[in-house]
C-alpha positions as CSV (number, residue, x, y, z in Angstrom):
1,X,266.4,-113.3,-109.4
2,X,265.8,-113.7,-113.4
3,X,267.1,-111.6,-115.9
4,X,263.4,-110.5,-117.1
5,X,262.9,-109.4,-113.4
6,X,266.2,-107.3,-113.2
7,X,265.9,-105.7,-116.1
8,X,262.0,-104.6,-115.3
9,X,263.2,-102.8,-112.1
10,X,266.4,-100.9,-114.0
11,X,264.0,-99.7,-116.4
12,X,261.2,-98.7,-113.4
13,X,264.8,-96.9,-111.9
14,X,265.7,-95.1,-115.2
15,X,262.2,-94.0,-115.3
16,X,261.6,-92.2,-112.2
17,X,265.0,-90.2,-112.5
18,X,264.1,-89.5,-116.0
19,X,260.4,-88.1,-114.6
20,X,262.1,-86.1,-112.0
21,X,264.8,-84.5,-114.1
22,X,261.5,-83.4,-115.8
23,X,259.8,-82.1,-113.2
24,X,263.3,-79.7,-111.8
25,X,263.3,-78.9,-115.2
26,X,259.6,-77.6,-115.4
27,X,259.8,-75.9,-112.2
28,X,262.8,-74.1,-113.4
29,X,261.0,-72.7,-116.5
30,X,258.1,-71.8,-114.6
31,X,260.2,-70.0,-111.8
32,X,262.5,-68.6,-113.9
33,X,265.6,-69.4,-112.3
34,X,266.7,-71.6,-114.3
35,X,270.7,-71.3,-115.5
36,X,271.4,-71.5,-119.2
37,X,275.0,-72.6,-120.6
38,X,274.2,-71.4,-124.0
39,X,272.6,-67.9,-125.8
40,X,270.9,-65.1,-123.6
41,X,268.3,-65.1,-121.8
42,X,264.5,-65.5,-123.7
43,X,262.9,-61.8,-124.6
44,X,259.9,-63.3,-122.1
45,X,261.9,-64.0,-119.6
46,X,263.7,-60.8,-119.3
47,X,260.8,-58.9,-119.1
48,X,259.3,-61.0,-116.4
49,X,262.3,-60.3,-114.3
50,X,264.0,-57.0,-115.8
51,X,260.6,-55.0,-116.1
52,X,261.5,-55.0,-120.1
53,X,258.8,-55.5,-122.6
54,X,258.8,-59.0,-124.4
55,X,259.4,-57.4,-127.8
56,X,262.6,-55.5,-126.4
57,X,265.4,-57.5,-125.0
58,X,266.3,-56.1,-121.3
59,X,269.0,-53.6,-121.5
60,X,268.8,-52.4,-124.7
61,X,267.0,-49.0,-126.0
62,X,264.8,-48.2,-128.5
63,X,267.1,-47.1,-130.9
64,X,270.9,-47.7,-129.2
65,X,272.3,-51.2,-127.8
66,X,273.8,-51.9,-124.7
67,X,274.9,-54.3,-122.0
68,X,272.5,-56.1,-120.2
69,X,272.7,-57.5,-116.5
70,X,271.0,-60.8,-115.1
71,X,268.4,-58.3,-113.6
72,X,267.3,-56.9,-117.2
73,X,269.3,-53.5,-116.2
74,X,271.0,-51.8,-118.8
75,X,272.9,-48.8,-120.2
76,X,271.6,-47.6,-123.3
77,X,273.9,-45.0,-125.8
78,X,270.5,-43.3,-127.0
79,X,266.9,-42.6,-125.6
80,X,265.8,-46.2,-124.8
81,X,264.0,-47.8,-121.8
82,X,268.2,-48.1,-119.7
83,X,270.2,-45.2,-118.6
84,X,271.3,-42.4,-121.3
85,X,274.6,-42.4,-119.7
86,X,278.4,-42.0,-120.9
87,X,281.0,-43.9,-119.6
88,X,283.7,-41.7,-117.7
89,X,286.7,-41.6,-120.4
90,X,284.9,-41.7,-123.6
91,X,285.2,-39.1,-126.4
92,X,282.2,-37.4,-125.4
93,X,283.0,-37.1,-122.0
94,X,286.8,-35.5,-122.8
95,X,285.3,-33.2,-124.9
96,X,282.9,-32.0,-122.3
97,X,285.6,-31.4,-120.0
98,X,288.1,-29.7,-122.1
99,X,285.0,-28.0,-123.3
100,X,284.1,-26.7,-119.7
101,X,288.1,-25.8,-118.8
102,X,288.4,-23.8,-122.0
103,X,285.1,-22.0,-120.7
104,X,286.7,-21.5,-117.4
105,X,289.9,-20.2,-118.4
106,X,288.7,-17.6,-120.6
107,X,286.6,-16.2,-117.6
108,X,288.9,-16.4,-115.6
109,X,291.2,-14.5,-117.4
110,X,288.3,-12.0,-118.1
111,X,287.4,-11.6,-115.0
112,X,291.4,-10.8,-113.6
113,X,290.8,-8.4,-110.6
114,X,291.4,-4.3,-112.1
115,X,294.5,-2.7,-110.1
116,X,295.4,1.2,-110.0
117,X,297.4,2.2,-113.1
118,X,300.7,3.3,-112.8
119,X,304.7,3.5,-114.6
120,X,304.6,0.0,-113.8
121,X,301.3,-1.3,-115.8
122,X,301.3,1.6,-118.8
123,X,303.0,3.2,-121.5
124,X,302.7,6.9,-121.8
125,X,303.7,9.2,-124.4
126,X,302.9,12.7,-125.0
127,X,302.6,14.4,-128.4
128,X,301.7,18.0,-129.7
129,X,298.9,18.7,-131.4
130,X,297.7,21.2,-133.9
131,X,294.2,22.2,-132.7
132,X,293.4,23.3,-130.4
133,X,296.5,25.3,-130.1
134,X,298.9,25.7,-127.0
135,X,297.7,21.9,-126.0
136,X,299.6,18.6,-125.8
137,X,297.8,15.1,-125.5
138,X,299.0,12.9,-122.9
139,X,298.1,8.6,-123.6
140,X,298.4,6.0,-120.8
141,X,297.6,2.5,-122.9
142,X,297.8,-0.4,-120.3
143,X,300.5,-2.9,-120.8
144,X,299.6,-5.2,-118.3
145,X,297.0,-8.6,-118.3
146,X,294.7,-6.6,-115.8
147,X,292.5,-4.1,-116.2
148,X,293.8,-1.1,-114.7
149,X,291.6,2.1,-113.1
150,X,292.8,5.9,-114.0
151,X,291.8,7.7,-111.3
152,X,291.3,11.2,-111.3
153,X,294.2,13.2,-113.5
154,X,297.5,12.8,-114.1
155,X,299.8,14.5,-111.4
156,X,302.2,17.0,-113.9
157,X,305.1,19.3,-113.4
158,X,306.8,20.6,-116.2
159,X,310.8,20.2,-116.0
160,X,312.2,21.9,-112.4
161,X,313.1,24.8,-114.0
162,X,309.3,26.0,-114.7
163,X,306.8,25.8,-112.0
164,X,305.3,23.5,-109.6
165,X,302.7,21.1,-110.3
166,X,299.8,21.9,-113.0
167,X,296.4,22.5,-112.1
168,X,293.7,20.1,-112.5
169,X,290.7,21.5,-114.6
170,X,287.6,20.5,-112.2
171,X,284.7,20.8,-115.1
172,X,286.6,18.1,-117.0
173,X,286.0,15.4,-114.2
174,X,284.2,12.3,-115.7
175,X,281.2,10.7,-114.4
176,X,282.8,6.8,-113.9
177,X,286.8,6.5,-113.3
178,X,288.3,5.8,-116.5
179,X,289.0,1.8,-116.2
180,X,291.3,0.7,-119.1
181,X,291.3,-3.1,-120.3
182,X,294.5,-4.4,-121.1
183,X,295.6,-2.8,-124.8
184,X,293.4,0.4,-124.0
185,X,294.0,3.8,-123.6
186,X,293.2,7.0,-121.1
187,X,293.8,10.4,-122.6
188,X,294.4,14.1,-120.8
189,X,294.5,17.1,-122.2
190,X,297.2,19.4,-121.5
191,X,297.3,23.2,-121.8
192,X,300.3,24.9,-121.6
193,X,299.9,28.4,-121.6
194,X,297.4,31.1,-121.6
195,X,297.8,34.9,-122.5
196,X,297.3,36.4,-119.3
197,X,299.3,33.3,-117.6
198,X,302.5,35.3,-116.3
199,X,306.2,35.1,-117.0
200,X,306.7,32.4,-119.9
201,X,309.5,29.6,-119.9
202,X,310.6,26.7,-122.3
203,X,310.4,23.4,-120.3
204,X,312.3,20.5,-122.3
205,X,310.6,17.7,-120.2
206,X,307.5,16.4,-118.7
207,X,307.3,14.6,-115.3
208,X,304.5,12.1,-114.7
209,X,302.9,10.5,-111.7
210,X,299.4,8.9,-111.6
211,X,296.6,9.3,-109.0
212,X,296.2,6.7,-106.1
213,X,292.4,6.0,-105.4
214,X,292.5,7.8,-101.7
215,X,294.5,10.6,-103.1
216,X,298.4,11.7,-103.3
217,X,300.4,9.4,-105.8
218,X,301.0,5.5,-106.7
219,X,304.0,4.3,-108.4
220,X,307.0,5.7,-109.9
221,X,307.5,8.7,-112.0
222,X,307.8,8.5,-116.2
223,X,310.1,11.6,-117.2
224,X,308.8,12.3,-120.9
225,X,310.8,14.4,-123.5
226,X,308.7,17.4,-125.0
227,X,308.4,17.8,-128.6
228,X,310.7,19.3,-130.7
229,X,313.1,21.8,-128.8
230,X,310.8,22.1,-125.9
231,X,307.3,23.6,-125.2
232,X,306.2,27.1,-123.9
233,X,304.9,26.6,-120.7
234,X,303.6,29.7,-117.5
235,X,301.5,29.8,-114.7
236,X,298.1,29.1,-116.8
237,X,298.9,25.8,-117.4
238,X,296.3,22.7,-116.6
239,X,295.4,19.2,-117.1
240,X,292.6,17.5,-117.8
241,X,290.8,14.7,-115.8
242,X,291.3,10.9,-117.6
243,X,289.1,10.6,-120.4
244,X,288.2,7.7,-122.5
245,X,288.5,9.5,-126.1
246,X,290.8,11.8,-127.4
247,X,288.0,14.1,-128.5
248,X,287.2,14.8,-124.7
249,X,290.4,15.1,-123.7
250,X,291.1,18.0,-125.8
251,X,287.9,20.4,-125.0
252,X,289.0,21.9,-122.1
């Protein structure tokens, strides 16, 4: 075979593989499935298989950026055409939840479940008072982190050397049972003695229980020093119901 002859057929050879390299690579285009090894895919061709527009490249908003898949998917920070979504971790997504725990926290601590007061949830004093006269004023402030309920009145006896417990004066009785948030206070009026009241004593001290909700007592009893050298005290003396201002507490 000549020379001219071989050459003619190499050339016939090199130009059919050349016209068929062309053709895959056509078909590829037209498909779009072709693999590129260099820069992303064309805005077109995105939105032919991403459902993006042409002037928007898949996977990125209108006003954000983002990361786009093969599909034309993406996640976009701001309101474009992919997800408005934050990645679990971020800033924004801590905030959120320390934002929501704070929020729970405080109601839950609002929302603590009220208990009966008693000795063991108050401080109670009792102090003389100038008008009106013959009256003390008796303050239960709760101590505890619940809120507490003051049912009914206090339960009172005057030292054992007086008398047996005081009476309870019914037209004082509130509407609601007192309930005290923690750092509040329940006041009850006290009256010691009346003219017409019987044989009089001086009582040094003041015993102290408070009311269950079904009746009888709850808790231990507070023994409370009277003023000065002691009080006047005789058979006419009564307490008040709980009240929620002093004011109340000091009418009957």
């Amino acid at each position: 075979m000549s020379a001219v002859t071989h050459r003619s057929r190499t050339r016939l050879v090199l130009t059919a593989a050349s016209a068929a390299l062309a053709a895959l690579s056509l078909t590829a285009c037209a498909d779009g499935g072709g693999v590129q090894s260099e820069g992303p895919a064309s805005s077109s061709a995105a939105g032919k298989q991403g459902g993006g527009t042409p002037q928007e490249p898949a996977g990125k908003g209108k006003s954000g950026s983002g990361s786009g898949n093969e599909g034309g998917n993406g996640v976009g920070k701001d309101n474009g055409d992919g997800i408005n979504a934050v990645p679990a971790g971020s800033a924004a997504d801590k905030d959120g939840t320390e934002e929501a725990a704070a929020s729970g926290s405080r109601s839950g601590k609002a929302g603590r479940k009220p208990v009966t007061c008693s000795a063991a949830n108050t401080e109670v004093t009792v102090t003389e008072v100038s008008r009106p006269i013959n009256h003390l004023l008796l303050t239960a402030t709760n101590t505890g982190t619940a809120p507490c309920f003051a049912y009914s009145a206090p339960l009172l006896r005057f030292d054992e050397s007086a008398q047996s417990a005081l009476a309870i004066v019914e037209d004082s009785k509130p509407q609601a049972v007192v309930t005290l948030a923690p750092g509040e206070s329940a006041y009850a009026g006290i009256l010691t003695w009346v003219p017409d009241g019987g044989h009089d004593l001086r009582s040094q001290r003041l015993d102290v229980l408070f009311a269950a909700r079904n009746g009888g007592s709850t808790g231990s009893m507070v023994k409370l020093p009277l003023p000065g050298k002691g009080v006047t005290v005789n058979d006419g003396a009564a307490v008040t119901y709980w009240q929620t201002d002093v004011a109340t507490a000091l009418t009957w």
